[in-house]
C-alpha positions as CSV (number, residue, x, y, z in Angstrom):
1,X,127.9,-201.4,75.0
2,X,128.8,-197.8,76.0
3,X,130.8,-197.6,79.5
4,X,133.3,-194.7,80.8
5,X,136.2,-196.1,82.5
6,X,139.4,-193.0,83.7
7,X,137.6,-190.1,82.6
8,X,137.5,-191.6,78.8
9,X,134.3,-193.1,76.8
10,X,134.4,-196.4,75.1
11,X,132.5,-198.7,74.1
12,X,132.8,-202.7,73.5
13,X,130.8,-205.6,72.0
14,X,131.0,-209.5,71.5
15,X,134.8,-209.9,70.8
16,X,136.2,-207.7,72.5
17,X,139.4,-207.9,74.5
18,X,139.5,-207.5,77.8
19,X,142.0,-209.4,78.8
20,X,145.5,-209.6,77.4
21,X,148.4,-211.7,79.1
22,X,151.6,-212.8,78.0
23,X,151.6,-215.7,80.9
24,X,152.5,-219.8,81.6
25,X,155.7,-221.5,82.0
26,X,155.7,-222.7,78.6
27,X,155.6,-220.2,75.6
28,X,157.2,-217.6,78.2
29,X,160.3,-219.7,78.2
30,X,161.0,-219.6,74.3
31,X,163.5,-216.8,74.0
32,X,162.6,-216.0,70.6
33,X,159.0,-215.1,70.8
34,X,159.5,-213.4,74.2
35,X,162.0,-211.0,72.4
36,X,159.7,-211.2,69.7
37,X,157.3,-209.8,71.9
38,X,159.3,-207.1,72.8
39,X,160.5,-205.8,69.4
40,X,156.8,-205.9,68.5
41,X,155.9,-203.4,71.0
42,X,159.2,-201.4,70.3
43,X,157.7,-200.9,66.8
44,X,154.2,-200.5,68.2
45,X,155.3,-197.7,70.3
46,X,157.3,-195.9,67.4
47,X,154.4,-196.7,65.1
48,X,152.4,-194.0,68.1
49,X,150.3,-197.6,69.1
50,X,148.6,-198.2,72.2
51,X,146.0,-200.6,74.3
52,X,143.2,-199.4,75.2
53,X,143.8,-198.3,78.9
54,X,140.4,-201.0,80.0
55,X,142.1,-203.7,78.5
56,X,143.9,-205.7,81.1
57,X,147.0,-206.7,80.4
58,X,150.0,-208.4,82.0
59,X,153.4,-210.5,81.5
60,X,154.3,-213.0,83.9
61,X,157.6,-215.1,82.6
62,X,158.0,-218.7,83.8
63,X,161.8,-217.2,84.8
64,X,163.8,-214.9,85.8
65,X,165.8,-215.5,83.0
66,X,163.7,-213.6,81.1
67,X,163.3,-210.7,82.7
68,X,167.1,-210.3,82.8
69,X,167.3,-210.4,78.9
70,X,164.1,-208.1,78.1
71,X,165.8,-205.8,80.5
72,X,168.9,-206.1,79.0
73,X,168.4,-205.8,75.1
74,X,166.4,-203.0,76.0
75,X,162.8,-203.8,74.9
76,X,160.8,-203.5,78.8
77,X,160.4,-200.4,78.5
78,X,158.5,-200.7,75.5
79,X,156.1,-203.7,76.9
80,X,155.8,-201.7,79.9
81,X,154.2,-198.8,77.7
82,X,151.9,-200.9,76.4
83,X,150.7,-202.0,80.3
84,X,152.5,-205.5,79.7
85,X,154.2,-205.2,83.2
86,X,156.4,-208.3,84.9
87,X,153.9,-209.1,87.9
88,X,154.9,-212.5,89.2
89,X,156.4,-215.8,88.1
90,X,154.4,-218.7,87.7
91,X,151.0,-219.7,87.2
92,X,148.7,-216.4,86.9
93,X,146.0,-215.6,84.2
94,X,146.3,-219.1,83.2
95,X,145.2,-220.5,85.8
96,X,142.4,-217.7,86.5
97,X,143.9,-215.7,88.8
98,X,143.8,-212.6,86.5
99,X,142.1,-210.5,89.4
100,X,139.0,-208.5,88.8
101,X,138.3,-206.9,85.7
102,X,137.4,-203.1,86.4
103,X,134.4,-202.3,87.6
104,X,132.6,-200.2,84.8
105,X,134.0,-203.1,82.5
106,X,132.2,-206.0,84.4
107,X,129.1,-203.9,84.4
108,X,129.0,-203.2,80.5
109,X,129.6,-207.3,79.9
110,X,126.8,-207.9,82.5
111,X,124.8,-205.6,80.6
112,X,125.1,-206.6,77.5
113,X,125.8,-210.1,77.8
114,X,128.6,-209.9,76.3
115,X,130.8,-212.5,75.0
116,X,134.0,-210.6,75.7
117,X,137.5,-212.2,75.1
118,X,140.6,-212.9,76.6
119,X,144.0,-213.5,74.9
120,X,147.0,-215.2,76.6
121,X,150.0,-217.4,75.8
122,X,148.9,-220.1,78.4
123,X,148.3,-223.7,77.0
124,X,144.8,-223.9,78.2
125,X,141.6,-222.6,77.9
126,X,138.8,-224.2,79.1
127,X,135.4,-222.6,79.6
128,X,135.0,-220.9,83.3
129,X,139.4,-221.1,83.7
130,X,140.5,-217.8,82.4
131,X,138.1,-215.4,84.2
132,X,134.1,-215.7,84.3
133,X,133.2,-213.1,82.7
134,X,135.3,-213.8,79.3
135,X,133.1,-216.3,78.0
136,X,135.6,-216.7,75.1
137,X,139.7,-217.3,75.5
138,X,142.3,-218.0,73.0
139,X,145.5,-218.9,73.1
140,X,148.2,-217.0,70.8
141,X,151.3,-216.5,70.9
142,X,153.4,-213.7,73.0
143,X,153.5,-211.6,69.8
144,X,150.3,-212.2,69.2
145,X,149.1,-211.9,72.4
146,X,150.1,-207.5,72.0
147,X,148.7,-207.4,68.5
148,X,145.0,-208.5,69.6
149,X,145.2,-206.1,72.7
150,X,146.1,-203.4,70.5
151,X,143.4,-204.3,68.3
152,X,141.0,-204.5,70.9
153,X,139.2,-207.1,69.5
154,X,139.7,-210.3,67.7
155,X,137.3,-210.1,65.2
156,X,140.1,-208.8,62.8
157,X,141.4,-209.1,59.4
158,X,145.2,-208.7,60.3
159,X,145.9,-209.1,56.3
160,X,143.7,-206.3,55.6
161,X,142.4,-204.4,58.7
162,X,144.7,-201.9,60.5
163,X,146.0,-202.5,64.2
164,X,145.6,-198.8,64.6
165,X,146.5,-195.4,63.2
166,X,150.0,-193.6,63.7
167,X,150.4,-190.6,65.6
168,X,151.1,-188.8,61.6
169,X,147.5,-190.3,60.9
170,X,148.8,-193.4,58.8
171,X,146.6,-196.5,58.7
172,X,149.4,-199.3,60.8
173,X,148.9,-202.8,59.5
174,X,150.5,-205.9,61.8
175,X,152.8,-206.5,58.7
176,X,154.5,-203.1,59.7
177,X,155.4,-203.9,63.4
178,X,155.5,-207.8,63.2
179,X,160.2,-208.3,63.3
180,X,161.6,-210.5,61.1
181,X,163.2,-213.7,61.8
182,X,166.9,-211.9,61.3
183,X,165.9,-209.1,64.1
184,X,164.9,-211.5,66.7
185,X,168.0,-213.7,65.6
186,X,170.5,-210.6,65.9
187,X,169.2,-209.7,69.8
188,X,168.9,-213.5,71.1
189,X,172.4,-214.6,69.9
190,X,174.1,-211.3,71.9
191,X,171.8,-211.4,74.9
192,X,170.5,-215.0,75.3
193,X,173.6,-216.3,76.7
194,X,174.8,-219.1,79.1
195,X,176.1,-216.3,81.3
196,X,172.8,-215.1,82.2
197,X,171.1,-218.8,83.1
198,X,174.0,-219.4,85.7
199,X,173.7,-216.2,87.2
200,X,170.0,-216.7,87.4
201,X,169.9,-219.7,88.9
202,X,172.8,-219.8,91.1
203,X,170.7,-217.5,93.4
204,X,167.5,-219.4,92.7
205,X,167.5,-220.8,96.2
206,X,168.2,-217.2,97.9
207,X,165.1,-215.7,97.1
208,X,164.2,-211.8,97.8
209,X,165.1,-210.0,101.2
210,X,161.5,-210.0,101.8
211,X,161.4,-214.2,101.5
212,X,164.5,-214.2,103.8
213,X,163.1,-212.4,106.5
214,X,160.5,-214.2,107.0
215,X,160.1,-215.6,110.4
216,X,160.1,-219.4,110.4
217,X,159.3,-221.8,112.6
218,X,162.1,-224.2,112.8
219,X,159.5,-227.4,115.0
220,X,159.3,-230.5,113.9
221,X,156.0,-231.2,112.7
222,X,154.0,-228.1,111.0
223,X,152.6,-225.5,114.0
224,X,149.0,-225.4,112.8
225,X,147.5,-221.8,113.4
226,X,143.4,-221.9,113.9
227,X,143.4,-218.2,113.4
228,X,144.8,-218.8,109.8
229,X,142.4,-218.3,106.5
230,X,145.3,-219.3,104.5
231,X,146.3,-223.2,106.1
232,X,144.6,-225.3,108.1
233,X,145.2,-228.7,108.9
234,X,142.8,-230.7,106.8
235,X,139.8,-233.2,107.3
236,X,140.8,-235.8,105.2
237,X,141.7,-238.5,108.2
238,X,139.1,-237.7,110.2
239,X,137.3,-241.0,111.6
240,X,139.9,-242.7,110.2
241,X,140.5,-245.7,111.8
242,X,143.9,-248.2,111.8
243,X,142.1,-251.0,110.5
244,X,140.8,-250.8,107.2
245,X,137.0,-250.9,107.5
246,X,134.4,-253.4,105.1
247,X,133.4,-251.6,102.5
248,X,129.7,-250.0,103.0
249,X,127.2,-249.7,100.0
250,X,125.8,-246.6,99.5
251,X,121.8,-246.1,100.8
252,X,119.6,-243.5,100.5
253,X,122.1,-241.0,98.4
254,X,120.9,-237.8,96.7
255,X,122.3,-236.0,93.3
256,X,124.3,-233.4,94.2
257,X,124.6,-232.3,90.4
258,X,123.4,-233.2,87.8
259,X,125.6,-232.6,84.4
260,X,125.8,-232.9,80.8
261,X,129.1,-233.5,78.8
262,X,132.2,-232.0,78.9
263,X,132.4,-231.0,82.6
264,X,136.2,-229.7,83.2
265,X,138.2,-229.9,86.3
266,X,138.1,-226.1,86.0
267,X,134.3,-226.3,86.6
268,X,134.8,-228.4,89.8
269,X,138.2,-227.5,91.1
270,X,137.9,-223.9,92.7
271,X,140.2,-221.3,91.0
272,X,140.6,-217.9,90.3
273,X,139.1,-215.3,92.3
274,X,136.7,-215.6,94.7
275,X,133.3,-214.1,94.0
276,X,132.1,-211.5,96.7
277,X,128.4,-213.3,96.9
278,X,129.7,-217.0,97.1
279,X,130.2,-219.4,100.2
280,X,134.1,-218.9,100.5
281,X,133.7,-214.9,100.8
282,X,130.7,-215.3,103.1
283,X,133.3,-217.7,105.5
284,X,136.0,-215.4,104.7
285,X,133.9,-212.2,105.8
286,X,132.6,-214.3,109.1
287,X,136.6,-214.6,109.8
288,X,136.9,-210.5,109.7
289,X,138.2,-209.7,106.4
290,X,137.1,-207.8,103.8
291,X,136.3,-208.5,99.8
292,X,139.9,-207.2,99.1
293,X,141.4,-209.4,101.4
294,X,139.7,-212.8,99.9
295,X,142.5,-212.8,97.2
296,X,141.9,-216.1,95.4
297,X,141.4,-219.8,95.6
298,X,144.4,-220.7,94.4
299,X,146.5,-218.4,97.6
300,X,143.9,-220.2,99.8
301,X,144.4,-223.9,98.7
302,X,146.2,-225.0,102.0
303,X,142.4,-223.9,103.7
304,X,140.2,-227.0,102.9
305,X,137.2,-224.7,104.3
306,X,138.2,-222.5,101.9
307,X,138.8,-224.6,98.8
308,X,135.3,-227.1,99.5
309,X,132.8,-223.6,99.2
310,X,134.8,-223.4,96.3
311,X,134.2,-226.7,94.9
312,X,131.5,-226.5,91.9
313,X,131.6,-222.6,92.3
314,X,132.0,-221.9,88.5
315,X,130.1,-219.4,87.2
316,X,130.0,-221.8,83.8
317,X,128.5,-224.5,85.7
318,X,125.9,-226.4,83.6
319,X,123.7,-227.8,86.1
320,X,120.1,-229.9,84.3
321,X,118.3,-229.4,87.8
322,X,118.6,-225.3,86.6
323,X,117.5,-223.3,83.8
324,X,120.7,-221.2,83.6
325,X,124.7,-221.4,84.2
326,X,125.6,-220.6,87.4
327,X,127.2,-222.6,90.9
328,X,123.7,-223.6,92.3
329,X,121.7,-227.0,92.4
330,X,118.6,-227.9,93.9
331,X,117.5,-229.3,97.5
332,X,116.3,-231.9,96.3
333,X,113.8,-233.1,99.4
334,X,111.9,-229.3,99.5
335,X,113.1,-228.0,95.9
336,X,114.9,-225.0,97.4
337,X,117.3,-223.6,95.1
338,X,121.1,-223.3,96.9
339,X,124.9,-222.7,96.4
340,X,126.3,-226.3,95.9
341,X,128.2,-226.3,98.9
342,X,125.5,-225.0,101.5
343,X,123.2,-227.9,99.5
344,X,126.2,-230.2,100.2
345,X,126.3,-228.9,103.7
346,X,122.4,-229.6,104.7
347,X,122.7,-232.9,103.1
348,X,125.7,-233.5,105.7
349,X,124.0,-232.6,108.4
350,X,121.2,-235.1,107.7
351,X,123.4,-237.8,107.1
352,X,122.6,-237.9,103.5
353,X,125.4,-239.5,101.0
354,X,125.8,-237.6,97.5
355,X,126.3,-238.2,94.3
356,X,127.0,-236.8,91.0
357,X,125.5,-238.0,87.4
358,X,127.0,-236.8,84.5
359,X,128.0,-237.2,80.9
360,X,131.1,-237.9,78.2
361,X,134.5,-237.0,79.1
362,X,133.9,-236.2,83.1
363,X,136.7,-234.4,84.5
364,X,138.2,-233.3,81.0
365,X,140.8,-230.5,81.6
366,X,144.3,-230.4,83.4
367,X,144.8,-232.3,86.1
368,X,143.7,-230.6,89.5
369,X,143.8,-232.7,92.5
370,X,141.0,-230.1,94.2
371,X,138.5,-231.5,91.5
372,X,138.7,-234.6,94.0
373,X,139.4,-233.3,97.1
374,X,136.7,-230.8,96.8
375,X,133.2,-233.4,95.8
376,X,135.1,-235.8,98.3
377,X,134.8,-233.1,100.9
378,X,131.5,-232.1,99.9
379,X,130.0,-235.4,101.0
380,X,130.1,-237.2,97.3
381,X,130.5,-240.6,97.5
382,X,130.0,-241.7,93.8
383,X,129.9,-240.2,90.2
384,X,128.3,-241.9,87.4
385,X,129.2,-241.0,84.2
386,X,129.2,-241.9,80.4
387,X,132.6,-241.8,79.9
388,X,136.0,-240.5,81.8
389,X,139.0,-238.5,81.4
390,X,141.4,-240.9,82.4
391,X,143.9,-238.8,84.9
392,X,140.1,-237.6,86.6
393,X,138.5,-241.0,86.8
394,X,142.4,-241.9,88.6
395,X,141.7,-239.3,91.2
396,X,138.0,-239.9,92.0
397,X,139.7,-243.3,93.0
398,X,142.3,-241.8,94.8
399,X,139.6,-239.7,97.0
400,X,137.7,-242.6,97.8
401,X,134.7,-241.6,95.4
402,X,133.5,-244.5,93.0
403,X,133.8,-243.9,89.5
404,X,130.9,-245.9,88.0
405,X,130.1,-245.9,84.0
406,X,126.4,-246.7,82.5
407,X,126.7,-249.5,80.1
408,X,127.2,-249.3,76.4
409,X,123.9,-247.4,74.9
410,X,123.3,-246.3,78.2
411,X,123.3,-242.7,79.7
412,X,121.0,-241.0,82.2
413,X,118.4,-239.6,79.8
414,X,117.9,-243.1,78.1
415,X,117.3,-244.8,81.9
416,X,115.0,-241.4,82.2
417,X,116.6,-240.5,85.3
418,X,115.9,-237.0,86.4
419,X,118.6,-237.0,89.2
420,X,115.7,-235.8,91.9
421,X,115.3,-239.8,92.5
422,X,116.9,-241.2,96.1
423,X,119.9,-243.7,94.7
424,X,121.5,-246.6,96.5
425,X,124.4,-248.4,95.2
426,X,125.8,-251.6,96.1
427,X,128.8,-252.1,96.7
428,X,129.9,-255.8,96.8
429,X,132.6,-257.4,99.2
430,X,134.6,-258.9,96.3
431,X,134.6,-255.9,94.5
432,X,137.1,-256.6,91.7
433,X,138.6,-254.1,88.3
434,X,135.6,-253.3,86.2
435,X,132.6,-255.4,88.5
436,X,129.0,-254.7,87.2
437,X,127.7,-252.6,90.5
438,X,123.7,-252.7,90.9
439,X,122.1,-249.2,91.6
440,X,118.7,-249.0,93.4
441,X,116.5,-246.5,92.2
442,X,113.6,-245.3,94.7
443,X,113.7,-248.7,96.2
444,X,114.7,-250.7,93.3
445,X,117.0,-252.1,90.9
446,X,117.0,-250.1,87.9
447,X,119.9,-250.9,86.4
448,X,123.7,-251.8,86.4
449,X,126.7,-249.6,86.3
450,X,130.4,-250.7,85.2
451,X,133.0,-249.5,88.4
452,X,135.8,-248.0,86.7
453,X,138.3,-249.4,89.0
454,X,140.1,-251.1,86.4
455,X,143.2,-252.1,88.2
456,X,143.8,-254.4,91.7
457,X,145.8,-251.5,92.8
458,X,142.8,-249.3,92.1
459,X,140.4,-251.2,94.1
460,X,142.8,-251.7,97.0
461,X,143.3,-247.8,97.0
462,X,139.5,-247.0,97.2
463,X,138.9,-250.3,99.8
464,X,140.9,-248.2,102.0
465,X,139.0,-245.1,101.1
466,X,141.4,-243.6,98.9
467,X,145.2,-243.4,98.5
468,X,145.8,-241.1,101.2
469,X,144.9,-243.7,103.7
470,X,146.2,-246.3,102.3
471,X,149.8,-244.4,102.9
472,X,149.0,-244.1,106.3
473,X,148.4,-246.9,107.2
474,X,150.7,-248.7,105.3
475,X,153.1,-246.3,107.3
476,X,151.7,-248.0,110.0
477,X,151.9,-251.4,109.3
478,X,148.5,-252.1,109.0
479,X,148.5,-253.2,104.9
């Protein structure tokens, strides 16, 4: 697909990168394939080697350590020629917050449909994490991270396709950039030294001038701000009451969703950036800002209105109510096809509990606490699933949301549920780890349903509607 981006023609295809990242606090923190890294683009650069200039690349360390000893062994300069500029600490393309891809790039994928790629050192990459519009992310290492960008592509021979050609016209083959074992070895034993980690951390709790001038407020409890898009004090107590309450079955509940298998956290749990025609950026823009002021999910995470529009707001999303991927569902009572959370939101406001049926492996992925915040703020009371990941199902719990399991054999499609039916499930008084749970289907029992509460300590956290009020009031005195 043809696209001019600065002036210059390209064109790309299915495989193509678009985005390169040397990033997470893992690889990034291995000495010799960070220097490795950087003597690879050394030789690049001498080689006469670039990135294409729409390729979007970055390099953010898990340290500072390591900036200090690319810096000083002289090799920055040489990542930085290649675009593979320091931009942060932390958590960044790994966990989707790449940023935009520019603009006459996004076009050509839309366009074309591509299945465009991204390449990163992280240690995950789930469908719908890295960005939404690289339908295809692998994970390499740092050195290899530079050698796909160069490439521009991934579907490459390295044995016996070139990386490139030199600036004297010469074919360059990854053999003739990749440093040997002995090169690394020579600049890590004279600049990877115990000098540099006590310097670096000895000031870790100083931070920059800008981080010390911050004005802070010194009051006891937090100074909530209303005007704030970034924190605001959360909903999760409200009508929470000192007394833990009887435990109410669930009547006349909707699906809010309904999946296949598979589903990751990173399809529920809002991340990366937020997309200009989605529920956050419509709040966002009703609070005054403007599309390059909604940064991303993850910067607005202390905003629970914020992070709930987010909630199920994965362009990936595999929804069986739609005919295509995308973070919409179905109202269920007039058939109108909405963004999850303004379906969530009408339910809400008609009193309507919601649920979620899905398939094998629900909640699959890293461990985001948001995959249970947001459904639980979203007015989903229950999830029935074939199967778990286990750290998920723990959270559900944690939320107050009811993990139930079909029975062996069993799944949704062999009880021919459709998910447009009206679901009540009934929750008994001496609810106990792994009780069979009767669910109601249009007025009546259809079948049974295994509650994955499969310790005491799990059923006395969701008797008091999740862990979060069981601290309270045990804080209180009243458990």
């Amino acid at each position: 697909m043809p696209f001019v981006f600065e002036g210059q023609n390209f064109e790309i295809g299915h495989g193509s990168v678009v985005i390169s990242a040397i990033t997470s606090c893992t690889n990034t923190s291995n000495p010799s394939v960070m220097l490795g890294a950087g003597l690879l683009a050394k030789k690049a650069i001498e080689h006469g080697l670039s990135v294409p200039s729409y390729v979007k690349t970055s390099l953010s360390p898990g340290s500072g350590v390591v900036t200090y000893y690319l810096k000083e062994s002289g090799v920055t300069p040489f990542l930085e020629q290649l675009g593979f500029h320091i931009i942060g600490y932390g958590c960044m393309t790994c966990i989707g917050n790449s940023g935009p891809l520019p603009e006459p790039v996004a076009e050509a994928i839309e366009k074309g449909d591509l299945v465009t790629v991204g390449i990163l050192s992280g240690n995950r990459n789930f469908e719908g994490r890295i960005h939404p519009l690289t339908r295809a992310n692998y994970l390499a290492s740092p050195l290899l991270v530079i050698a796909y960008a160069i490439a521009g592509r991934v579907s490459i021979d390295f044995e016996c396709e070139p990386l490139g050609v030199s600036s004297d016209g010469r074919d360059v083959f990854l053999k003739d950039v990749w440093p040997t074992r002995e090169e690394i070895q020579a600049v890590e034993r004279e600049f990877v030294v115990p000098a540099i980690f006590k310097e670096v951390y000895s000031k870790i709790s100083h931070g920059t001038p800008m981080w010390q001038s911050l004005d802070a407020p010194d009051d006891l409890l937090y100074p909530w701000d209303k005007r704030s898009t970034y924190i605001q004090k959360p909903a999760f107590f409200e009508g929470m009451t000192r007394e833990i309450q009887p435990k109410q079955s669930i009547e006349g509940a909707y699906v809010l969703l309904n999946l296949g298998d598979s589903v990751t956290t990173d399809h529920i749990s809002p991340a990366g950036s937020i997309a200009r025609n989605s529920p956050a950026a419509r709040y966002l823009a009703s609070c005054g800002l403007t599309p390059r002021e909604f940064n991303s999910y993850g910067s607005r995470r202390g905003n629970d209105s914020v992070m709930a529009r987010g909630t199920f707001a994965n362009v990936r999303l595999a929804n069986k109510f739609l005919p295509r991927l995308g973070p919409k569902t179905v109202y269920i009572p007039t058939g109108e096809l909405m963004d999850v959370y303004d379906a969530a939101a009408r339910y809400r406001e008609e009193g309507r509990p919601l649920i979620v049926l899905a398939g094998k492996d629900y909640g699959c992925g890293p461990s985001r606490d948001w995959a249970a915040k947001g459904p639980q703020m979203l007015g989903i009371r229950a999830v029935i699933a074939e199967s778990y990941e286990r750290i998920h199902r723990s959270n559900l719990i944690g939320m107050g949301i009811v993990p139930l399991q079909y029975l062996e054999g069993q799944s949704a499609s062999s009880l021919r549920l459709t998910g447009r039916e009206v679901y009540a499930i009934h929750m008994p008084e001496d609810l106990h780890p792994g009780h069979l749970i009767d669910v109601s289907v249009n007025g009546r029992v259809h079948f049974q349903a295994k509650a994955r509460l499969d310790t005491d300590v799990e059923v006395t956290y969701f008797n008091h509607g999740g862990i979060l009020n069981y601290m309270i009031r045990r804080t209180l005195g009243a458990c």
